[in-house]
C-alpha positions in Angstrom: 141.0 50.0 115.8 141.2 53.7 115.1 138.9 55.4 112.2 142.3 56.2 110.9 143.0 52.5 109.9 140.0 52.5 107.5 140.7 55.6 105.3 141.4 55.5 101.6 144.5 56.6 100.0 144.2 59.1 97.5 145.3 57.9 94.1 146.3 60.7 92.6 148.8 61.5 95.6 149.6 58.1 95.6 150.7 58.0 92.0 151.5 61.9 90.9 153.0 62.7 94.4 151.0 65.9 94.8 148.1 66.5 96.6 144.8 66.8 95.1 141.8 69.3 95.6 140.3 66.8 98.2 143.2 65.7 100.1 142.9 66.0 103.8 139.1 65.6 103.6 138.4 62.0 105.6 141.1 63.1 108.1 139.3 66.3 108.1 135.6 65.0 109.0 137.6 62.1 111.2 138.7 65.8 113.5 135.5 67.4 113.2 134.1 64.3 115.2 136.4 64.0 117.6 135.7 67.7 118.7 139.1 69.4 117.2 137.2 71.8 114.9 139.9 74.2 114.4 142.4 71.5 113.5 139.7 70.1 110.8 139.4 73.4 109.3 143.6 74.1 109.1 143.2 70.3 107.4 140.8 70.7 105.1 138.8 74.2 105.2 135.8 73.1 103.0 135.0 70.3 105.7 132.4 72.3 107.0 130.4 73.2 104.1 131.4 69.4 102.8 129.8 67.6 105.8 126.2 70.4 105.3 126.1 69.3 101.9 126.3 65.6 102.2 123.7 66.4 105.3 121.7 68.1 102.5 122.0 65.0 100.0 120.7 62.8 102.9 117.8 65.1 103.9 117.0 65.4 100.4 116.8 61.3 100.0 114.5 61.2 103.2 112.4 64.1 102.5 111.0 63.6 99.0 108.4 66.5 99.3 110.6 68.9 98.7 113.0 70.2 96.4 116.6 70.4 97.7 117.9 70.7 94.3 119.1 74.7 94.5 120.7 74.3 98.0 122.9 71.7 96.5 123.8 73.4 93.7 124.8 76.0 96.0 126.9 74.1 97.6 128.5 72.3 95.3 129.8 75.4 94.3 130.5 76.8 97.4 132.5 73.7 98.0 134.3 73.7 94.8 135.2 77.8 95.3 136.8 77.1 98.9 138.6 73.9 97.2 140.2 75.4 95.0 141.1 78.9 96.8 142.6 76.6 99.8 144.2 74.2 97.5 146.2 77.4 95.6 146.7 79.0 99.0 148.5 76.3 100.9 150.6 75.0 97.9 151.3 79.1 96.6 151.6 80.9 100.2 152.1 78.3 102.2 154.8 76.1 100.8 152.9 72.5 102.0 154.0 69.7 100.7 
């Protein structure tokens, strides 16, 4: 079984037909892993900054001492900035479908 085989549709794709601000993100991280960095980043260029903050969210849940609260913030909005930029830049520029 490939990690592939286990991966959620999107819903809004799968119903609307277009692609959504997230789309590309669990084959993204599936690339990062594998060790085909640039291709992750082409996929999905917020999976960087996607997989620090969920690393953040996890390190804040383990480390109770201190406060994580104003990284995340951060990059929740870093994340949401590079979302949106990419999504308007591939579907604009680019001409994905």
């Amino acid at each position: 079984m490939k990690a592939e085989d286990f991966m959620l549709p999107c819903p809004i794709k799968k119903f609307f037909g277009i692609d959504c601000f997230g789309c590309g993100t669990q084959r993204a991280i599936v690339m990062v892993f594998e060790g085909r960095f640039a291709e992750a980043f082409h996929m999905f260029p917020a999976v960087y900054t996607v997989l620090l903050f969920f690393t953040v969210v996890i390190l804040n849940f383990i480390d109770t001492k201190r406060n994580y609260s104003n990284l995340l913030i951060f990059l929740a909005i870093t994340n949401a900035i590079i979302m949106v930029i990419s999504y308007f830049y591939k579907h604009l520029f680019l001409n994905i479908h």
